[in-house]
C-alpha positions in Angstrom: -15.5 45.4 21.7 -16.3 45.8 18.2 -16.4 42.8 15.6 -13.1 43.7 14.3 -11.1 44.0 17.2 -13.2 40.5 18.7 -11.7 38.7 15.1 -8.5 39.9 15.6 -8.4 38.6 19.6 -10.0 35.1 18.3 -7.2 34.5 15.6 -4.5 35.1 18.5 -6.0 32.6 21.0 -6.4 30.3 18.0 -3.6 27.4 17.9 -1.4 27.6 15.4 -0.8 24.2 13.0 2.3 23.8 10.9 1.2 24.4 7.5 1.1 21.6 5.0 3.9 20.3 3.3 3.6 20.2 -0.7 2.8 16.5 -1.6 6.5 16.3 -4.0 8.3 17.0 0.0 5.7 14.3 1.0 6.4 12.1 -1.4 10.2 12.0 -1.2 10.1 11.4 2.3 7.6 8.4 2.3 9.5 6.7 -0.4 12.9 6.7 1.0 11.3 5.9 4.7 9.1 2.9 3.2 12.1 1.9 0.7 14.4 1.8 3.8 12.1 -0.2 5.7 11.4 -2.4 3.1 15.3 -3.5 2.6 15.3 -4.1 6.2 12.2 -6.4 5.8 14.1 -8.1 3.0 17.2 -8.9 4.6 15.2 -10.4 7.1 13.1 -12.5 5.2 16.0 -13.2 2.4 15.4 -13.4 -1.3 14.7 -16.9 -2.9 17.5 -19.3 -4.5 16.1 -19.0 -7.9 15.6 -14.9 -7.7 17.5 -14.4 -10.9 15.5 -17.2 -12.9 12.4 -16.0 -12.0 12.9 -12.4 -12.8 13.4 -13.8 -16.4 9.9 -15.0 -16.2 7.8 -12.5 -17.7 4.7 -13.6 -15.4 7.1 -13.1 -12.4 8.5 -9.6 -13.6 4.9 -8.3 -14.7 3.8 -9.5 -10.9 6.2 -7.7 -9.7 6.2 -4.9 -11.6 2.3 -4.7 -11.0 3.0 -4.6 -6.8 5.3 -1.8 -7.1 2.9 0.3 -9.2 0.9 -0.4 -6.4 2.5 0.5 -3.8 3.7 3.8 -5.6 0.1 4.9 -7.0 -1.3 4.0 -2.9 1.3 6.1 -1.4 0.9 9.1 -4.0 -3.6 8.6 -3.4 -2.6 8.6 0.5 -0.8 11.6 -0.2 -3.5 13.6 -2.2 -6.2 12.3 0.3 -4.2 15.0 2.8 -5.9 17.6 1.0 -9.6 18.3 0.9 -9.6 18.9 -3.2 -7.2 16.3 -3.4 -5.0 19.2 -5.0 -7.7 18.8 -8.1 -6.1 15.5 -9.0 -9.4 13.5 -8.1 -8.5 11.1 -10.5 -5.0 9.9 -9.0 -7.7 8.4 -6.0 -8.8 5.8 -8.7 -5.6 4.4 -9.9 -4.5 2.3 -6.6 -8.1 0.5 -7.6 -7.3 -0.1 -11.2 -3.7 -1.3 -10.4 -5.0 -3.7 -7.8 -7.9 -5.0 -9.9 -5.5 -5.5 -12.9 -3.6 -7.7 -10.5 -5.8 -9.7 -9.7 -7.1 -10.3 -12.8 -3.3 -11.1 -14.3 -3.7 -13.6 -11.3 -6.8 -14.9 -12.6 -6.1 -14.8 -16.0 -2.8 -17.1 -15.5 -5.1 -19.4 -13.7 -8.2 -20.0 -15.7 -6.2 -19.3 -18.9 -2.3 -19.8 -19.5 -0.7 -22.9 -19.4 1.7 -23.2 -16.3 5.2 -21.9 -16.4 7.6 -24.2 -17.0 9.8 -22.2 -15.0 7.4 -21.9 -12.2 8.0 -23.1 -8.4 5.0 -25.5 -7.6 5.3 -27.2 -4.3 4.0 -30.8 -4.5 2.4 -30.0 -0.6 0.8 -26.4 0.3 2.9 -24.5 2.6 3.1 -21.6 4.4 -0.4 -20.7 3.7 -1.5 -18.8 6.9 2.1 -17.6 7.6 2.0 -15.9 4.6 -0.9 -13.6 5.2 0.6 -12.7 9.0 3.6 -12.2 7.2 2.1 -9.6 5.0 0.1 -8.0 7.8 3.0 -8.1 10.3 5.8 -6.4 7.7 2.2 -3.8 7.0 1.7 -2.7 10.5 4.6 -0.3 11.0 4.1 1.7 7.4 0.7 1.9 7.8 0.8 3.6 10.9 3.3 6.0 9.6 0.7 7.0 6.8 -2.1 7.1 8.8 0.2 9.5 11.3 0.7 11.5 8.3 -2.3 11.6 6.8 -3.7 12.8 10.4 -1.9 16.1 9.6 -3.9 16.7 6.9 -7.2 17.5 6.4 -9.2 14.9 4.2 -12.5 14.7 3.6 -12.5 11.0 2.2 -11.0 9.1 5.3 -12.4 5.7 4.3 -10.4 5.8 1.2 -7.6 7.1 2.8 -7.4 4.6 5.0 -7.4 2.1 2.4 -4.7 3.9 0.6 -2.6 3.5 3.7 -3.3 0.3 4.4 -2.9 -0.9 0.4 0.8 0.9 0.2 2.3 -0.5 3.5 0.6 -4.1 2.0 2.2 -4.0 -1.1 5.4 -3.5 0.7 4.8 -6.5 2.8 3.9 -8.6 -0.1 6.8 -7.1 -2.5 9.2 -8.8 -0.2 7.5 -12.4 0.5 7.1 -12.3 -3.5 10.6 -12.2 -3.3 11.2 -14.2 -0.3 8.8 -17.2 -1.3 9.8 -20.0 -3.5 6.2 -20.8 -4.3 4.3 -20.0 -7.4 1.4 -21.4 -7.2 -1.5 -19.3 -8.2 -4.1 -20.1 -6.1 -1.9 -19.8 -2.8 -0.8 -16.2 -4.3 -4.5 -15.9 -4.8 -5.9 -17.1 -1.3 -3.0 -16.4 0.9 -1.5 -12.9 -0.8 -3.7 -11.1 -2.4 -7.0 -12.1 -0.4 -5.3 -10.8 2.5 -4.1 -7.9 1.1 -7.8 -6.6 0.2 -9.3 -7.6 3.4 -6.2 -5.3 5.4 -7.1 -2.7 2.8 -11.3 -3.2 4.0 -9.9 -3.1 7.7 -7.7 -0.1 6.6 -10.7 1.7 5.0 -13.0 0.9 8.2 -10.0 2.5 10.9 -9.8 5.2 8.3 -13.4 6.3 8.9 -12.7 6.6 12.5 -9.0 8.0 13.2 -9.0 9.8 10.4 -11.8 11.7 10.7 -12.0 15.5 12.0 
């Protein structure tokens, strides 16, 4: 048998895999699957009395605003991580890491800087302080396993950070909704018991990344 005829019976008896889908196809899907889910995880956990009030607030509205960038930019960085030159768009890998750090630092800022908000829920006792992180993880688990299914089908070459993309879009969902849920305003618990636990599930996420993701 000569080389060309042994290349030929090699690509035959090689398995065939579905190609790709473009990320736009991706994209769409993921949103309408995640915002689907996340309506279902909001009717669940309600929306707070004083919804309408707070979304006056412009601290409340930027917080908010900030999560869904976050969740959007993870979701499109999951999505580019599918493909091994992260379809040239290295850069879109950074923002979900800027959005998250600016955040925190709005969190922070409000804190060690602002005066309170008069408009501001402040429970006199703290409460649901662990319940809030399981929350978050629990309303996580079933997104991030649909992104880490899909990003399985690609073929990335950075599955650390895809794992923490995954992992950062499905948390953003889960704290969206107890943002919307809670009637509690009180910086540090969204600093301890919302956003701490969002970055550790994105470490996890990151570490589970390097292992299932992997070729």
């Amino acid at each position: 048998m000569n080389t060309q005829d042994l290349i030929a019976q090699l690509i035959q008896k090689a398995p065939q895999k579905t190609p790709l889908r473009g990320p736009v196809w991706l994209a769409a899907q993921l949103v309408l699957v995640l915002a689907a889910y996340g309506l279902t995880a909001q009717f669940f956990l309600g929306l707070r009395p004083d919804i309408v009030a707070q979304l006056s607030r412009l601290a409340f509205s930027a917080e908010i605003v900030l999560l869904v960038l976050l969740i959007f930019s993870s979701l499109a960085a999951a999505i580019m991580a599918m493909y091994p030159d992260a379809l040239q768009k290295a850069y879109v890998l950074k923002i979900p890491y800027v959005v998250f750090t600016l955040l925190a630092g709005f969190i922070f800022l409000q804190w060690a800087v602002m005066p309170p908000d008069a408009g501001a829920v402040l429970p006199v006792t703290g409460s649901h302080g662990m319940e809030c992180a399981l929350c978050i993880g629990a309303v996580a688990l079933i997104p991030a396993a649909l992104l880490f299914f899909l990003i399985r089908q690609g073929a990335s070459v950075a599955p650390l950070q895809a794992g923490s993309f995954a992992v950062l879009a499905a948390a953003g969902v889960g704290g969206l909704t107890l943002r919307l849920a809670e009637a509690n305003d009180s910086l540090l618990h969204l600093a301890v018991w919302h956003y701490v636990p969002t970055l550790i599930f994105a470490i996890i996420g990151a570490v589970a990344g390097k292992w299932l993701l992997k070729w």
